[in-house]
KOLVEX-531957 format. One line per field, with one value per residue (C-alpha): residue number from 1; residue in three letters; x, y, z. Coordinates in nm, 3 decimals. Layout:
BEGIN
pos	c(NUM / ...)
code	c(ALA / ...)
u	c(X / ...)
v	c(Y / ...)
w	c(Z / ...)
REM end
This chain:
BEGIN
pos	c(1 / 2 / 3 / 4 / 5 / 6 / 7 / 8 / 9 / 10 / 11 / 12 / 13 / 14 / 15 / 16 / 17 / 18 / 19 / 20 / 21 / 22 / 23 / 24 / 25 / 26 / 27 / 28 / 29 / 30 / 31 / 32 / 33 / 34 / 35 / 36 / 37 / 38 / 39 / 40 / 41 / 42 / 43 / 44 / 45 / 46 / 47 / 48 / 49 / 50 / 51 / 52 / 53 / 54 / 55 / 56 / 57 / 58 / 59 / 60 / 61 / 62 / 63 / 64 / 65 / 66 / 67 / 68 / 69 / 70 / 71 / 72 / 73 / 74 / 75 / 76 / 77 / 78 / 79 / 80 / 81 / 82 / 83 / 84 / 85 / 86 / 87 / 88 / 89 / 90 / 91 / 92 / 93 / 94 / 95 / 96)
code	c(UNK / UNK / UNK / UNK / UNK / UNK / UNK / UNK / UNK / UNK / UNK / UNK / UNK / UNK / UNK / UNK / UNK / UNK / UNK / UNK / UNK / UNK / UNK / UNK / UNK / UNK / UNK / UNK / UNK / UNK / UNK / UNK / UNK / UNK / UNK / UNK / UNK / UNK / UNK / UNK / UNK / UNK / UNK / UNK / UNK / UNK / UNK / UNK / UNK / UNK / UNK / UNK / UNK / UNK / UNK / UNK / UNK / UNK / UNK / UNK / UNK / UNK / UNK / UNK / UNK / UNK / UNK / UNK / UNK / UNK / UNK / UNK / UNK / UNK / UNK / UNK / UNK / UNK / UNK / UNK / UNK / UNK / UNK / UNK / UNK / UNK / UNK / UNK / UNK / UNK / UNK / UNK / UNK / UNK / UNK / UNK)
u	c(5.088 / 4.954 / 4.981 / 4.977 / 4.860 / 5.092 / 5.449 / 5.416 / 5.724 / 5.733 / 6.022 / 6.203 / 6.361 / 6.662 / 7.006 / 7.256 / 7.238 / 6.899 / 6.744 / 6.354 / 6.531 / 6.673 / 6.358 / 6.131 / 6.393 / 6.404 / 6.017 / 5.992 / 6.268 / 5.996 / 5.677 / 5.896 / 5.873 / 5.531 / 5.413 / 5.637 / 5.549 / 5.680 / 5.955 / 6.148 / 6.344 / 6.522 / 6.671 / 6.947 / 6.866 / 7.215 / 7.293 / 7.117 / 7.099 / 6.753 / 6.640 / 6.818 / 6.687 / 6.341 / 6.318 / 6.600 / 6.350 / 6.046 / 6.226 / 6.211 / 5.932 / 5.754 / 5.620 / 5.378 / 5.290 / 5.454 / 5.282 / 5.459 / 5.224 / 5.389 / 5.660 / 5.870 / 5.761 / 5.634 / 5.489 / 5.430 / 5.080 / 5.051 / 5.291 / 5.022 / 4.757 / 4.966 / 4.996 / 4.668 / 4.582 / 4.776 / 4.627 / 4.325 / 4.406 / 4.588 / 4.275 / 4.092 / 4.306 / 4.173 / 4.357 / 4.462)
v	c(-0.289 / -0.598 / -0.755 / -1.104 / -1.094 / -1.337 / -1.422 / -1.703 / -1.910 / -2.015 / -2.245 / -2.264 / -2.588 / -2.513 / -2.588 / -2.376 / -2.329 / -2.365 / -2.058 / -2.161 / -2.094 / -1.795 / -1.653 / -1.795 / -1.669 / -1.317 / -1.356 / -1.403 / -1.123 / -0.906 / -0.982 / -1.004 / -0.569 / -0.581 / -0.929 / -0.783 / -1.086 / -1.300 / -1.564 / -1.702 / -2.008 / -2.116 / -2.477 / -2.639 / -2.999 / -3.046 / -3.079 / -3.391 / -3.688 / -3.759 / -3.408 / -3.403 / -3.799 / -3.657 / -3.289 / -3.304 / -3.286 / -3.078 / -2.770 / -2.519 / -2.620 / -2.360 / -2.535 / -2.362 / -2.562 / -2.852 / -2.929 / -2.854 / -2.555 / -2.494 / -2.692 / -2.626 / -2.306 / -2.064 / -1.733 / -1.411 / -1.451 / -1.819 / -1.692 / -1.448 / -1.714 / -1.922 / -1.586 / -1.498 / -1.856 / -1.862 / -1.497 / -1.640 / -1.948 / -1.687 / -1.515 / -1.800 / -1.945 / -1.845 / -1.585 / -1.629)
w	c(15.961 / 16.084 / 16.383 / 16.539 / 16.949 / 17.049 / 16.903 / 16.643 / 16.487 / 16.181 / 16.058 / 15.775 / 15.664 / 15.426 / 15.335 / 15.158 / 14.818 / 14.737 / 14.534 / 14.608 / 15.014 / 14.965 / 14.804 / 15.082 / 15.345 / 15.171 / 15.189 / 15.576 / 15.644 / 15.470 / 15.673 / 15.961 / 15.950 / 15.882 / 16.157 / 16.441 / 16.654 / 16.381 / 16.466 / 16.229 / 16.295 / 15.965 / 16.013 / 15.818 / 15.728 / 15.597 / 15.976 / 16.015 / 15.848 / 15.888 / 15.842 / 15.510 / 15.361 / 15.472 / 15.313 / 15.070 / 14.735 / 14.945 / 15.048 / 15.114 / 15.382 / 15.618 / 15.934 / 16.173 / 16.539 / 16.449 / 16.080 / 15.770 / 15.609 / 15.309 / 15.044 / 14.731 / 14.525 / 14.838 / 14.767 / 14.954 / 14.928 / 15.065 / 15.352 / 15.448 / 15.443 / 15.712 / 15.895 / 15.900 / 16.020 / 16.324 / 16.418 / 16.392 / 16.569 / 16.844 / 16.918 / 16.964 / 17.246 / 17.603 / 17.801 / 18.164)
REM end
């Protein structure tokens, strides 16, 4: 099992009906067991107009402290990568 110190959220942008989503979403329900201080925020961008002009042909998008990380064809493997980043980004920050 792996573990992240602090809890880090990753977002999904989405909408409904898009298979490359489901597949990332199905992804990060899977490392959620194994990153227990994994958040996942999964965001609809059929909800907003903006949102949707913006992502419509890049999702599924995985964004990680306010950058998008990953677009389009996501694997388990890059997932890990973003993971491993923001442990390593985690134990760099200073504690109180």
């Amino acid at each position: 099992m792996n573990n992240l110190e602090g809890v880090s959220t990753l977002t999904l942008y989405s909408r409904p009906g898009c298979h490359l989503c489901e597949g990332t979403a199905a992804l990060l329900a899977e490392l959620v067991v194994e990153y227990p201080m994994l958040e996942v925020v999964e965001v609809n961008i059929e909800l907003d107009e903006a949102m949707h002009s913006r992502y419509l042909e890049r999702i599924p998008l995985v964004e990680h402290c306010g950058e998008i990380q990953l677009e389009l064809d996501i694997t388990r493997a890059q997932l890990e990568e973003v993971l491993a980043r923001a442990a390593r980004m985690t134990a760099d920050e200073p504690r109180d």
